[in-house]
C-alpha angles and dihedrals in degrees: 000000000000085000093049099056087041083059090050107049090045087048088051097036082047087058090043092052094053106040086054097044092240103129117100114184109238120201132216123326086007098064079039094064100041095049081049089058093047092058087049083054098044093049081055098054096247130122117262124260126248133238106248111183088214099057082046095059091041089054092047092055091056093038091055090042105054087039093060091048134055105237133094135226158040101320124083118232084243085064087248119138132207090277085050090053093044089043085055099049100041112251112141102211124203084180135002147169143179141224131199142181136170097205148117127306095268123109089204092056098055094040094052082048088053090047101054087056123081097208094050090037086060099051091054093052097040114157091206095045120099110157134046144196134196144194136172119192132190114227143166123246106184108297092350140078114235124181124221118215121195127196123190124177133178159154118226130232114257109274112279113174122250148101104332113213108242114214116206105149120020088196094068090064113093126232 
């Protein structure tokens, strides 16, 4: 029955998805980490999050970022900060918050980090939270290969008309 409902809620958050023009594809590790998420959120009880190809983009400049410094953290080396990346690739946020790990290639591995800390725990099963975006980059620390991993999730503002911000290329988007 639990498995049924499960069905259910992916098939009409699928629809959703679609109908709004939500949905981003998101390739490899990326779609990994988020459906890893998502288990994380159905053992809790929540919905699951939705691809947004925004949040996305916004993960991948800080990802790649990060990636080519070598500093750590939540600040951009432009001095932006998560509201600054959502801002430039037009995602209107109503809440947001950001994970962020420097480990190995496995999805299982970041998500069980995240796990064991509160803070990061309590971004992936935000209540308010209803997209995501993800990004792994490969990067160079010294003699050894490190992967950055990148989490956003979000809720949008309600829908206010104006210029909507069109995405073709994330890498264009500065860190």
């Amino acid at each position: 029955m639990i498995r049924d409902l499960w069905v259910a809620l992916m098939a009409l958050a699928a629809a959703w998805a679609t109908a709004t023009g939500a949905t981003a594809t998101v390739p490899g590790p990326e779609a990994a980490l988020i459906a890893a998420v998502n288990a994380e959120r159905a053992a809790a009880g929540l919905a699951p999050l939705t691809p947004d190809r925004r949040l996305a983009c916004a993960a991948e400049a800080h990802a790649r970022d990060l990636a080519g410094g070598a500093r750590f953290g939540h600040t951009g080396s432009d001095g932006g900060d998560l509201a600054a990346r959502l801002g430039r690739v037009g995602y209107a946020y109503r809440t947001a918050a950001e994970n962020l790990a420097e480990a190995g290639p496995d999805v299982a591995e970041v998500v069980a980090l995240w796990r064991a800390s509160p803070g990061h725990a309590r971004n992936m099963l935000s209540l308010g939270s209803r997209d995501a975006g993800a990004a792994r980059i490969r990067g160079r620390d010294g003699r050894y290969i490190r992967y950055i991993w990148v989490l956003v999730v979000a809720a949008t503002q309600p829908e206010t008309p104006g210029n909507p911000t069109i995405l073709t290329n994330c890498t264009a988007i500065s860190g």
